[in-house]
DOSE-383578 format. One record per residue: x, y, z of N, C-alpha, C, CB in turn; residue number from 1; residue in three letters. Coordinates in nm, 3 decimals. Glycine has a CB too. Layout:
% residues N
      nu      nv      nw     cau     cav     caw      cu      cv      cw     cbu     cbv     cbw pos code
       X       Y       Z       X       Y       Z       X       Y       Z       X       Y       Z NUM  ala
...
***
This chain:
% residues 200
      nu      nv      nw     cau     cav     caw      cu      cv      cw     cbu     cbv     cbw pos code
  -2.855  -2.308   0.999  -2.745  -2.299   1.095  -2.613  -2.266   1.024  -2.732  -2.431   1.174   1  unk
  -2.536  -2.147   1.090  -2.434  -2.128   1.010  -2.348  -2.224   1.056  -2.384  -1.997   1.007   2  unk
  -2.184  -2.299   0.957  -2.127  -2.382   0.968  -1.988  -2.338   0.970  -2.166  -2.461   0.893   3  unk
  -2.018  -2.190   0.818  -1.831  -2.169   0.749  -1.897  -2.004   0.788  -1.761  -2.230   0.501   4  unk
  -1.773  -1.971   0.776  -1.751  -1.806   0.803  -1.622  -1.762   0.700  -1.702  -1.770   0.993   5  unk
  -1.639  -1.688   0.610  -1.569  -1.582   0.527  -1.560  -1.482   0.567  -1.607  -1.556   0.423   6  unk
  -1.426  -1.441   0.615  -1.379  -1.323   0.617  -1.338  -1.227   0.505  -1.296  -1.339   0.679   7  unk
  -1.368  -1.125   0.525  -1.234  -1.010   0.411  -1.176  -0.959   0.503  -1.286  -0.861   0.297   8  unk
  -1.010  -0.944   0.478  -0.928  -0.896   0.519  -0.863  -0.751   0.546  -0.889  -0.951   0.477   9  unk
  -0.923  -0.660   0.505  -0.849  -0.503   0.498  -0.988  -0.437   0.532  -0.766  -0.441   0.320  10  unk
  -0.964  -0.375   0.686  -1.069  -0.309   0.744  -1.159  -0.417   0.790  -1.135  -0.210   0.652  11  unk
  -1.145  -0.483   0.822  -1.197  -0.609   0.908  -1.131  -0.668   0.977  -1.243  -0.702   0.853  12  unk
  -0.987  -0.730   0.957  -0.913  -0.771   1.062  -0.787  -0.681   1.066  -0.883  -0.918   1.049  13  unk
  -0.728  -0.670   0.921  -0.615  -0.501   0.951  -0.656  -0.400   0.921  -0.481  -0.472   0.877  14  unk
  -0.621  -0.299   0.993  -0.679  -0.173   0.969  -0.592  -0.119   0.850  -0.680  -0.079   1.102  15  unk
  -0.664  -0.048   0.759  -0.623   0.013   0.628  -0.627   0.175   0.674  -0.737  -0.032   0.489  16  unk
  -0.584   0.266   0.564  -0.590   0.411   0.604  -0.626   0.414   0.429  -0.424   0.506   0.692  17  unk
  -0.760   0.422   0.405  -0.756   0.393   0.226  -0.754   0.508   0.140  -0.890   0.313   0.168  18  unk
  -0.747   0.664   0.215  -0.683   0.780   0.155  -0.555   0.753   0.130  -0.691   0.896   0.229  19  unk
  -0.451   0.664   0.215  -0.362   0.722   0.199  -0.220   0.703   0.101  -0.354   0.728   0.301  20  unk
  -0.287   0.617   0.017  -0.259   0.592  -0.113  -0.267   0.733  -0.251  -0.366   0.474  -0.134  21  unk
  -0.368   0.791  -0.250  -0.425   0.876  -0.348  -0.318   1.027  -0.267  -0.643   0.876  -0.343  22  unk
  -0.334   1.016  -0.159  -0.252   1.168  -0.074  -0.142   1.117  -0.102  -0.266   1.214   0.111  23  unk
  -0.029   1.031  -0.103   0.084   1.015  -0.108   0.099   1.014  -0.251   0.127   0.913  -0.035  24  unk
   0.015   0.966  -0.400   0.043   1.028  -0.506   0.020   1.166  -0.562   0.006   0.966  -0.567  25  unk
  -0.051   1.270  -0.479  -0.061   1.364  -0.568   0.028   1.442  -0.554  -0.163   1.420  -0.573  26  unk
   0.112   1.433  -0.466   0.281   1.552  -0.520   0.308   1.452  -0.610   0.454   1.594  -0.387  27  unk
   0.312   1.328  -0.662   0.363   1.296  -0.825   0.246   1.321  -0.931   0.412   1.123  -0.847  28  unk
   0.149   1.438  -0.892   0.008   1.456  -1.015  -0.083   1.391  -1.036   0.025   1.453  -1.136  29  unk
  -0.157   1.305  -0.926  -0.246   1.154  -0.880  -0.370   1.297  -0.903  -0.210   1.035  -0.658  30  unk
  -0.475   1.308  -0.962  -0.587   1.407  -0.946  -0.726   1.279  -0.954  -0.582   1.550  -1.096  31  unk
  -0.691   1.163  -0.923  -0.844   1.092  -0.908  -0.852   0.960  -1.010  -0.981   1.213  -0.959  32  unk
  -0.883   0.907  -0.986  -0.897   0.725  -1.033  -0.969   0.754  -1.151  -1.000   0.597  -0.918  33  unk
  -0.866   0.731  -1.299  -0.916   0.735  -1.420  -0.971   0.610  -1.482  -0.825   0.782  -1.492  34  unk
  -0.991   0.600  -1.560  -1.066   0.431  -1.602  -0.972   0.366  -1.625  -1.166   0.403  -1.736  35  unk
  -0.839   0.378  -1.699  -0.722   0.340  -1.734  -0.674   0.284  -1.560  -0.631   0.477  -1.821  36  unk
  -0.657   0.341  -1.486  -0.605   0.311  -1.326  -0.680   0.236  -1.267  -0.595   0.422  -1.231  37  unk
  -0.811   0.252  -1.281  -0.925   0.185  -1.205  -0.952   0.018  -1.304  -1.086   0.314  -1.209  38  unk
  -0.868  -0.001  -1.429  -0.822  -0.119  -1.528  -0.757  -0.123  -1.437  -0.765  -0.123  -1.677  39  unk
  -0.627  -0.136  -1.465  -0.508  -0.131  -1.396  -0.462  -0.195  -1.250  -0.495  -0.009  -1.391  40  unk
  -0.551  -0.136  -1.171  -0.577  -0.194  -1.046  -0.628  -0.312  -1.000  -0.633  -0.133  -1.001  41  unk
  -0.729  -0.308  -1.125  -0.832  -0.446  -1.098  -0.767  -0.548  -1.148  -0.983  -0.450  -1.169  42  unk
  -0.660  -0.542  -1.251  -0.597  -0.645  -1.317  -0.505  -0.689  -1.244  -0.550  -0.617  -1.432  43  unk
  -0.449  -0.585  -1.141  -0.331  -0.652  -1.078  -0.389  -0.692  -0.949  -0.197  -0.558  -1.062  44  unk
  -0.484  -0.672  -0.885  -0.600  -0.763  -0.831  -0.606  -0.877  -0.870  -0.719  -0.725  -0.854  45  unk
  -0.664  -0.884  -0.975  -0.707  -1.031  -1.046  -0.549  -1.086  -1.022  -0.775  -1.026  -1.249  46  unk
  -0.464  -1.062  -1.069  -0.295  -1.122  -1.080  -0.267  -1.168  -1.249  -0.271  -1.295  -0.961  47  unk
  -0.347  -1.010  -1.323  -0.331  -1.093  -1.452  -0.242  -1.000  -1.489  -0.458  -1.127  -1.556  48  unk
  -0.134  -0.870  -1.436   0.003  -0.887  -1.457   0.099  -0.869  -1.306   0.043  -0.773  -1.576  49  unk
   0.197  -0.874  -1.327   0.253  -0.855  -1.212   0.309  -0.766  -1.149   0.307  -0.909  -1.205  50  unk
   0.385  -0.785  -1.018   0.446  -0.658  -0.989   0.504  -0.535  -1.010   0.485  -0.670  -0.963  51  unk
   0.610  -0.651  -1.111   0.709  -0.518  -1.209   0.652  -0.470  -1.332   0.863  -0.571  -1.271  52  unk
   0.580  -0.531  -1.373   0.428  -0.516  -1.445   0.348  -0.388  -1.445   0.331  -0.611  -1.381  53  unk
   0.309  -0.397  -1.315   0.224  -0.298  -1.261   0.289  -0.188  -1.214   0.149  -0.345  -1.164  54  unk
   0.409  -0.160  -1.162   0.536  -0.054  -1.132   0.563   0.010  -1.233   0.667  -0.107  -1.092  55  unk
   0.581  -0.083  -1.363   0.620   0.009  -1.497   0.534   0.054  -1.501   0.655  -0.032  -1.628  56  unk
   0.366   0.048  -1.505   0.289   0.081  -1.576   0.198   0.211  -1.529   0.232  -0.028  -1.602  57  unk
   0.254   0.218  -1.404   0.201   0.310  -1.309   0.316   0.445  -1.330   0.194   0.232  -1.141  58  unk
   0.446   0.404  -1.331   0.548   0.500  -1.365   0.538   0.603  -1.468   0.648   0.435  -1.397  59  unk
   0.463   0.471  -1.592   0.486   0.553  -1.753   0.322   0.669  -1.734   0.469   0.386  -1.949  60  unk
   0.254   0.649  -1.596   0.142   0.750  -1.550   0.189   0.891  -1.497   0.060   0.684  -1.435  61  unk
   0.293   0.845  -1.421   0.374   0.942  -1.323   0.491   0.943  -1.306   0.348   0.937  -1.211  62  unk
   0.557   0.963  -1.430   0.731   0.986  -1.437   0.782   1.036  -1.330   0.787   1.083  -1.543  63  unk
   0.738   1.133  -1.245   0.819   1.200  -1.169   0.821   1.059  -1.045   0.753   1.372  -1.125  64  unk
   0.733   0.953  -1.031   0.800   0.904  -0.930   0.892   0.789  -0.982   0.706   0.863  -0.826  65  unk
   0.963   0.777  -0.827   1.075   0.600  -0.901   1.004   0.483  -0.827   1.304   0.580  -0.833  66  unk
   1.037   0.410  -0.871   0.938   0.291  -0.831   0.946   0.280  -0.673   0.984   0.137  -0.905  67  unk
   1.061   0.292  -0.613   1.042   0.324  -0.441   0.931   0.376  -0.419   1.139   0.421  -0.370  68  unk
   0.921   0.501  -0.471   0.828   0.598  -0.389   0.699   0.547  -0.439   0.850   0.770  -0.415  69  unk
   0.714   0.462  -0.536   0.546   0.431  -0.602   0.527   0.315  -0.520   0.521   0.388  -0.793  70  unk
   0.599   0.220  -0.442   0.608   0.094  -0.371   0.575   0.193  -0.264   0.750  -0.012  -0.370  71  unk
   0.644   0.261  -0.254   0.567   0.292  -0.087   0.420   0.347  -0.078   0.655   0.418   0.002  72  unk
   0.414   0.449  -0.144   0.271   0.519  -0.191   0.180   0.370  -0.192   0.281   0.615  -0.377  73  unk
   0.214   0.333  -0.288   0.090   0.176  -0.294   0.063   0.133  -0.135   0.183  -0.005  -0.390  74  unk
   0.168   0.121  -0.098   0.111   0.012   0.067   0.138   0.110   0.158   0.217  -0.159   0.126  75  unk
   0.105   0.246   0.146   0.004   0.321   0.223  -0.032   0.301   0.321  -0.085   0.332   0.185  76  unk
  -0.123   0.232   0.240  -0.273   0.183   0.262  -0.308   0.142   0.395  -0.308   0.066   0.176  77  unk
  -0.193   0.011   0.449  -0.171  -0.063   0.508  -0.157  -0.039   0.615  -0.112  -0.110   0.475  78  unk
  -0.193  -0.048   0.757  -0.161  -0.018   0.902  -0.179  -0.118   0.976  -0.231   0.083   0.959  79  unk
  -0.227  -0.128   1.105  -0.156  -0.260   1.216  -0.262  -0.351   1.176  -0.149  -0.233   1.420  80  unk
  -0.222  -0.485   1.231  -0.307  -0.574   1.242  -0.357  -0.598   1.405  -0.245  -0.690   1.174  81  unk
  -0.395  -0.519   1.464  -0.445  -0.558   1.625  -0.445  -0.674   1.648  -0.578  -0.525   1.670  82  unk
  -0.364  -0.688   1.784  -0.316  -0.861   1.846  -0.474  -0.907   1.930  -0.136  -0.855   2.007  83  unk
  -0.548  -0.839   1.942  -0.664  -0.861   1.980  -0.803  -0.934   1.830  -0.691  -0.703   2.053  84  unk
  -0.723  -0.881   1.729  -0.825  -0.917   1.648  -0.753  -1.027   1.609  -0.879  -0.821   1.543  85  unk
  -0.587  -1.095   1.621  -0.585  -1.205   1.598  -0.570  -1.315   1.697  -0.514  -1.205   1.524  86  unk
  -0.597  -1.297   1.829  -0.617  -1.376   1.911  -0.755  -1.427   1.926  -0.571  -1.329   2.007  87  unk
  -0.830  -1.341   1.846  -1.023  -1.357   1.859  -1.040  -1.458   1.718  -1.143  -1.150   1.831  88  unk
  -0.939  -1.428   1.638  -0.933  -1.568   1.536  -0.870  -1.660   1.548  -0.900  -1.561   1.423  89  unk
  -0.754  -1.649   1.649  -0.714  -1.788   1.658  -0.832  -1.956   1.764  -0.550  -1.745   1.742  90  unk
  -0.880  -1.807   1.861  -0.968  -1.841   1.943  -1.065  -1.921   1.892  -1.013  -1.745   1.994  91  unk
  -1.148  -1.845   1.766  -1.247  -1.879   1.732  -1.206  -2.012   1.659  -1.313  -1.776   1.667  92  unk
  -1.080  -2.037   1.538  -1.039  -2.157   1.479  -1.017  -2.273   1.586  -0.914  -2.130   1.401  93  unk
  -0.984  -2.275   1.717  -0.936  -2.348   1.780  -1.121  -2.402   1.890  -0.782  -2.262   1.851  94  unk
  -1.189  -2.320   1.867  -1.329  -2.388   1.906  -1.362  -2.494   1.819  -1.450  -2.290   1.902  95  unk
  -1.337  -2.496   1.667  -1.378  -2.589   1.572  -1.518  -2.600   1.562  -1.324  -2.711   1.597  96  unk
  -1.588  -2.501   1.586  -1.698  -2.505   1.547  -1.792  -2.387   1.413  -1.739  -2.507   1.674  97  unk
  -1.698  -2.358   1.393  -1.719  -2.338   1.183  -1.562  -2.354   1.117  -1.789  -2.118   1.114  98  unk
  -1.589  -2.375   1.039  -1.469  -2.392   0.962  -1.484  -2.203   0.859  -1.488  -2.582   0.843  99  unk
  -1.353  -2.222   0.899  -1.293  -2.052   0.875  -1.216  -2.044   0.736  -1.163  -1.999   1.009 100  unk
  -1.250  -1.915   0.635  -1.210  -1.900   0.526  -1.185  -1.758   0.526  -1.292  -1.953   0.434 101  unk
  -1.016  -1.697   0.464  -1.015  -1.591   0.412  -1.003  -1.548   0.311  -0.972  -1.552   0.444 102  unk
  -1.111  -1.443   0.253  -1.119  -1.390   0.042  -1.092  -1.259   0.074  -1.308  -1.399  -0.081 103  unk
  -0.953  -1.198   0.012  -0.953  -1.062   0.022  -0.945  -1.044  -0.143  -0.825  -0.994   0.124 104  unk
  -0.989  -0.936  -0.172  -0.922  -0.871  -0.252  -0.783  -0.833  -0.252  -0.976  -0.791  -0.259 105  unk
  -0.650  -0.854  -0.335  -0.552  -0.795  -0.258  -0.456  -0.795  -0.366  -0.510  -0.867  -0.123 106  unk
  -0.325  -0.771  -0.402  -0.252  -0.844  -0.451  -0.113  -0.865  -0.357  -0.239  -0.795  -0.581 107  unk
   0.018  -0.871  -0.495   0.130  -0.908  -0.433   0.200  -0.809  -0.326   0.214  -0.937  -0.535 108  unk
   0.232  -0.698  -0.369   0.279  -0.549  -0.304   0.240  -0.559  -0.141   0.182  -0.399  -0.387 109  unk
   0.128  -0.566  -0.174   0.048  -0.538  -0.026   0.045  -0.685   0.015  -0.131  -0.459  -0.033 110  unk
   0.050  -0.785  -0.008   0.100  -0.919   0.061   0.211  -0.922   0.175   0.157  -1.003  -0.047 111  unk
   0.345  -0.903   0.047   0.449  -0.892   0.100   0.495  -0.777   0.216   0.512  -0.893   0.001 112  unk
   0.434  -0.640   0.154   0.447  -0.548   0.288   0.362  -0.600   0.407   0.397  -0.390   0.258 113  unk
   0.228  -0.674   0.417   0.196  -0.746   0.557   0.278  -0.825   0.632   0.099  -0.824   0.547 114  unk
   0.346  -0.942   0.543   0.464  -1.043   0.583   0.556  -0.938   0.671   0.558  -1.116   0.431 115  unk
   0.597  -0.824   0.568   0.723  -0.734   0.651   0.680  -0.729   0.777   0.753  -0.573   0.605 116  unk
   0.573  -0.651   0.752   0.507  -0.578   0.897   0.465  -0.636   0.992   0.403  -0.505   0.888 117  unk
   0.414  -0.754   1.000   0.366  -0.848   1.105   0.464  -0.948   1.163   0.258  -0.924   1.052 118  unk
   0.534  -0.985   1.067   0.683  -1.080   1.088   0.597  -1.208   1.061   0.783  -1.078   1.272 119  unk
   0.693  -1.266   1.007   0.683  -1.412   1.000   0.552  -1.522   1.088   0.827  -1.446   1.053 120  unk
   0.608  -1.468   1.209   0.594  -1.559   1.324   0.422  -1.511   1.330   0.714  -1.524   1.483 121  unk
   0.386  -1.401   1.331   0.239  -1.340   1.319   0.147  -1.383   1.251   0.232  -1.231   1.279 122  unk
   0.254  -1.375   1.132   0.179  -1.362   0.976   0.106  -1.549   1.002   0.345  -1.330   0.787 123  unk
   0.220  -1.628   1.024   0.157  -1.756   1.022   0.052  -1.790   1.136   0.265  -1.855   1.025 124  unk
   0.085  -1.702   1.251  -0.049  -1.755   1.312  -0.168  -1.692   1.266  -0.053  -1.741   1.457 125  unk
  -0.140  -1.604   1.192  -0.293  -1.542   1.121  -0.311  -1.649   0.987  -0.277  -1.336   1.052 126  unk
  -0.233  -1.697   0.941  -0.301  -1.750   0.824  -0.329  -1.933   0.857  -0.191  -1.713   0.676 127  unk
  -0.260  -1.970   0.979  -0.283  -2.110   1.032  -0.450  -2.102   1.099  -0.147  -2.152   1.164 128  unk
  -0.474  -1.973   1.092  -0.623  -2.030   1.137  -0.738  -2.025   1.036  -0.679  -1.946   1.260 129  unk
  -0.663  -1.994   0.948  -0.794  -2.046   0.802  -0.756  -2.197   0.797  -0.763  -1.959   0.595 130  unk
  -0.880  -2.227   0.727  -0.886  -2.391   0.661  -0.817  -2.332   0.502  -1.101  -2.484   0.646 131  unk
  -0.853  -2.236   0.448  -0.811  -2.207   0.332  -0.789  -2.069   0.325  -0.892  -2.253   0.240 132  unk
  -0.709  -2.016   0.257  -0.658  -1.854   0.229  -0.605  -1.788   0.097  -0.543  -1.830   0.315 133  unk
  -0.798  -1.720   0.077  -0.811  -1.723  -0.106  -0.740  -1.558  -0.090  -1.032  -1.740  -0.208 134  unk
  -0.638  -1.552  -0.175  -0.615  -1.437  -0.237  -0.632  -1.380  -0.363  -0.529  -1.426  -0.223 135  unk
  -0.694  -1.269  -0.389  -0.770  -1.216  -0.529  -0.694  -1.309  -0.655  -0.740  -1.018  -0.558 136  unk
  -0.556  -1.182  -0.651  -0.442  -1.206  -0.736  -0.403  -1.351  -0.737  -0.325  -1.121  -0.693 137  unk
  -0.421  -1.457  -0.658  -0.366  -1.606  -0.712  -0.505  -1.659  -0.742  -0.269  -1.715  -0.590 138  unk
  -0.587  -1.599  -0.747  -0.752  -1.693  -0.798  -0.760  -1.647  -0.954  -0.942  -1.624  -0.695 139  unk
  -0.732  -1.533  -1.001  -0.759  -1.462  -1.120  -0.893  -1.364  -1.081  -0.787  -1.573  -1.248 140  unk
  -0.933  -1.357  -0.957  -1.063  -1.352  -0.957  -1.099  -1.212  -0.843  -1.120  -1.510  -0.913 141  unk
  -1.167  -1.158  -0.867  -1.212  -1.051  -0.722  -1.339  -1.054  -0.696  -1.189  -0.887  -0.734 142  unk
  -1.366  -1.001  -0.556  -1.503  -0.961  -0.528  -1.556  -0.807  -0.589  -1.513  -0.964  -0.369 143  unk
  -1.689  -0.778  -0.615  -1.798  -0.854  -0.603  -1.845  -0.948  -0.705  -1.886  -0.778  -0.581 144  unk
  -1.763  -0.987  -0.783  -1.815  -1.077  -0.910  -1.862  -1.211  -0.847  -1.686  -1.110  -1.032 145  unk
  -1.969  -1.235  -0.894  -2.019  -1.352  -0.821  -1.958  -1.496  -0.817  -2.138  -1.368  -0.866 146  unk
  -1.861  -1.529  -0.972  -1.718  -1.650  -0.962  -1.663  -1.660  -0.869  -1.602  -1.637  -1.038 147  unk
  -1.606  -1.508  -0.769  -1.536  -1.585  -0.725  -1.599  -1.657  -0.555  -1.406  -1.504  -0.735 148  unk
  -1.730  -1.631  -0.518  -1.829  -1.653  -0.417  -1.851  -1.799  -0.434  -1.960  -1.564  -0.432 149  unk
  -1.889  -1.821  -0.558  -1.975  -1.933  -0.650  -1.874  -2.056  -0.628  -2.000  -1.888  -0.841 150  unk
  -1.737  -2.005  -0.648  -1.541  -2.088  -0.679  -1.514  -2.156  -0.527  -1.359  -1.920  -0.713 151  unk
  -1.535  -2.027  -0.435  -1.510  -2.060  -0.282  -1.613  -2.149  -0.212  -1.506  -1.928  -0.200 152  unk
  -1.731  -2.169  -0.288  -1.847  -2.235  -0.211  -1.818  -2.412  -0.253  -2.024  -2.162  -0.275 153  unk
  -1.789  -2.389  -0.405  -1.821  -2.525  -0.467  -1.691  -2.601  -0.408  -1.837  -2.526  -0.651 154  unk
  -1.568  -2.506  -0.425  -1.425  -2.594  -0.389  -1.458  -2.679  -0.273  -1.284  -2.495  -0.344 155  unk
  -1.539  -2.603  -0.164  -1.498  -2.647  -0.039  -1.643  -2.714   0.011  -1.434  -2.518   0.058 156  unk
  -1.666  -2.749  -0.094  -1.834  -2.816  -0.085  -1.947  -2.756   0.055  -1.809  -3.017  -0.052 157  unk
  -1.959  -2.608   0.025  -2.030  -2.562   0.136  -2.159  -2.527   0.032  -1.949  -2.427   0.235 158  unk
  -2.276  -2.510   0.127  -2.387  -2.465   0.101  -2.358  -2.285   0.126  -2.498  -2.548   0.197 159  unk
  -2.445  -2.193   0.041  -2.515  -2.061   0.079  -2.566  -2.033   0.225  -2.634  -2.050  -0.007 160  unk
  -2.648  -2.122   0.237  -2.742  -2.093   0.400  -2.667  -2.127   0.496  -2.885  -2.182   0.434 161  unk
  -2.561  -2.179   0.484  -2.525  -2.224   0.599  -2.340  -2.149   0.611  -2.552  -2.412   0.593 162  unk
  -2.351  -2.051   0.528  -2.218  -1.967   0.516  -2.275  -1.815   0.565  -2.146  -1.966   0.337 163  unk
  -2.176  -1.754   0.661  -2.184  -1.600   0.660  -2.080  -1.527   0.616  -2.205  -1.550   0.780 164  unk
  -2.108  -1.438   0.541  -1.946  -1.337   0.473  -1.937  -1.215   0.560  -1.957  -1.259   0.278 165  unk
  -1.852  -1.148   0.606  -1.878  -1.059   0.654  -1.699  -0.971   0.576  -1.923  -1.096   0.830 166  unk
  -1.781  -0.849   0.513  -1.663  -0.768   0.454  -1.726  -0.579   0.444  -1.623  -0.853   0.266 167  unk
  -1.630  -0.512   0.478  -1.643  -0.355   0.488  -1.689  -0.321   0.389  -1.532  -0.274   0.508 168  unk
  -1.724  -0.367   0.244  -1.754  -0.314   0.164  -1.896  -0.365   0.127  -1.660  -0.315   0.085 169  unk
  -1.981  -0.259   0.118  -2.141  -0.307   0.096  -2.153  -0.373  -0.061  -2.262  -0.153   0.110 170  unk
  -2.070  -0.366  -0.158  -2.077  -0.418  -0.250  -2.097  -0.571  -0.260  -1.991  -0.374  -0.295 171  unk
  -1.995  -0.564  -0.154  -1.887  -0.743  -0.189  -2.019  -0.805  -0.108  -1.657  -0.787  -0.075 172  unk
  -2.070  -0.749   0.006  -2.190  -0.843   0.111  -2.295  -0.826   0.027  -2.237  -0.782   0.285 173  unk
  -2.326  -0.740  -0.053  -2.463  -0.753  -0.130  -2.443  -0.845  -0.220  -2.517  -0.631  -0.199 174  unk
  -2.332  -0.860  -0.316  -2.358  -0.956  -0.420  -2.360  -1.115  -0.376  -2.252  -0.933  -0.526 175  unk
  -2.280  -1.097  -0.204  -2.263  -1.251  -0.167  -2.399  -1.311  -0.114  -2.145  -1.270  -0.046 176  unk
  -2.482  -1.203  -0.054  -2.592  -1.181  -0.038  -2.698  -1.242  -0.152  -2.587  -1.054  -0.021 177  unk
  -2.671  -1.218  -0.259  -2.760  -1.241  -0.427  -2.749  -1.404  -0.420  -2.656  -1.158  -0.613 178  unk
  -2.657  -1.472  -0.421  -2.610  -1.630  -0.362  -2.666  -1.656  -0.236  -2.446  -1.653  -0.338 179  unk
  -2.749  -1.604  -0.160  -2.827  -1.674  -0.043  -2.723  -1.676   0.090  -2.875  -1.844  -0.090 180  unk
  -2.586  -1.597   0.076  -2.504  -1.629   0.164  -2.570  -1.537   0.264  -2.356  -1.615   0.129 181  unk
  -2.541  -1.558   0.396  -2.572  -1.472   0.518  -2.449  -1.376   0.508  -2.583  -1.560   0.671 182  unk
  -2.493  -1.227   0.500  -2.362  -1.146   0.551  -2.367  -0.995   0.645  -2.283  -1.108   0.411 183  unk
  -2.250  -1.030   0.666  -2.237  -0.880   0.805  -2.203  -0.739   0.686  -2.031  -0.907   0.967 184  unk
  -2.250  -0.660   0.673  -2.158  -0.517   0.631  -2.138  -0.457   0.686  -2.178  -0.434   0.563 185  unk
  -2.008  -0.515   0.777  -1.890  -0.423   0.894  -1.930  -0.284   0.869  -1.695  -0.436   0.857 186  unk
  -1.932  -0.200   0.957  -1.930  -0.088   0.944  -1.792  -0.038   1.044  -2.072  -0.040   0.971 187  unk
  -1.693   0.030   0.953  -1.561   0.032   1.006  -1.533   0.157   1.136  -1.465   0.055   0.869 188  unk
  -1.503   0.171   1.201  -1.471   0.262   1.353  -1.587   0.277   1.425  -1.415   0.423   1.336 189  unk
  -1.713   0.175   1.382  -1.835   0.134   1.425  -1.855   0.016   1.559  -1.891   0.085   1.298 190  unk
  -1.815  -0.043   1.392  -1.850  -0.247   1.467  -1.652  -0.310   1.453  -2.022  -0.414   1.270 191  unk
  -1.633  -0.390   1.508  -1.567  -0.476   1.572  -1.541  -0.638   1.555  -1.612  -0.454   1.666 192  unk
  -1.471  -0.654   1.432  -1.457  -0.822   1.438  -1.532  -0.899   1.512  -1.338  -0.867   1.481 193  unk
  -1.426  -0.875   1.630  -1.468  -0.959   1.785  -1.641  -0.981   1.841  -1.390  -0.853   1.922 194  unk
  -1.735  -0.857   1.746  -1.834  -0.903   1.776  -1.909  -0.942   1.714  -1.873  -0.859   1.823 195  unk
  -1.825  -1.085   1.613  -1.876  -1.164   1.489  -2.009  -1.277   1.588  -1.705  -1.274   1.393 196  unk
  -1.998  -1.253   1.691  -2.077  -1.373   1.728  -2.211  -1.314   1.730  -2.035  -1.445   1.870 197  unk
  -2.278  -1.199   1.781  -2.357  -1.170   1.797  -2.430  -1.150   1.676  -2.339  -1.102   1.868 198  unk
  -2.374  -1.129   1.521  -2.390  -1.160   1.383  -2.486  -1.265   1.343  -2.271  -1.194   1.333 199  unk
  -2.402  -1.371   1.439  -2.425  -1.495   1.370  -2.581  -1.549   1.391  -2.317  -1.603   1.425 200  unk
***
């Protein structure tokens, strides 16, 4: 019987546009995710450097941009959060019948541009309906590595069988999958949050 439910956040409850990061760098010479960038990314994921960190370091890639245009280019990405997909979570937290967790991958940049974009008042009713709200960058940790699945289960003293993950990326549900967890692999302009029940 499932009990807890894990969400991922980008393309599951906000909609992302995930070209549109890579199209907004190549008038500054962006030609494709090098190993150095694809480091880079994952580190500031993890939160093992930081913002201005990661701004310099992306700059000394692409002089021609200034860190504005590289702040904006980064959160892209980012588009609405549908008031329908957070009324179907507040809904669901306020049944009390699983206890609700969110693990995104994510870091700071794209944090703070959600806060902008949703306002305050949003932002907290989306995050008042987790019991807990794991972000990559403050764990040290990302998906699909199995720590940080293994981190979220033990903290919160849940079992595998009795957890479902459900995240857009077939990676992150297969490895949570390898741990015995039950999971959905959203399929995005497909399937539909809202029809987490029929999942279950």
């Amino acid at each position: 019987m499932i009990k807890n439910i894990i969400f991922d956040f980008g393309d599951v409850l906000i909609n992302l546009d995930k070209p549109a990061t890579a199209m907004a760098m190549m008038k500054y010479g962006f030609q494709g995710i090098t190993p150095t960038l694809d480091t880079l990314f994952k580190d500031y994921e993890k939160g093992l450097i930081n913002s201005s960190s990661f701004l310099s370091e992306v700059s000394g890639l692409f002089p021609n941009a200034d860190m504005e245009h590289l702040t904006h280019a980064w959160n892209a990405i980012l588009l609405d959060f549908p008031e329908h997909r957070l009324e179907f979570l507040e809904n669901l937290a306020q049944e009390s019948e699983y206890r609700l967790f969110l693990l995104s991958n994510t870091n700071d940049l794209h944090m703070e541009c959600v806060r902008e974009q949703m306002g305050m008042e949003r932002f907290n009713r989306f995050k008042n309906a987790f019991e807990v709200f794991y972000l990559s960058y403050e764990m040290g940790m990302r998906k699909p590595d199995a720590e940080i699945f293994e981190f979220v289960l033990e903290e919160n003293n849940l079992t595998a069988p009795e957890t479902f993950f459900v995240d857009d990326v077939k990676e992150n549900t297969d490895a949570a999958a390898l741990l015995g967890i039950h999971v959905w692999n959203l399929q995005v302009g497909q399937e539909d949050i809202t029809q987490l029940k029929s999942h279950l």
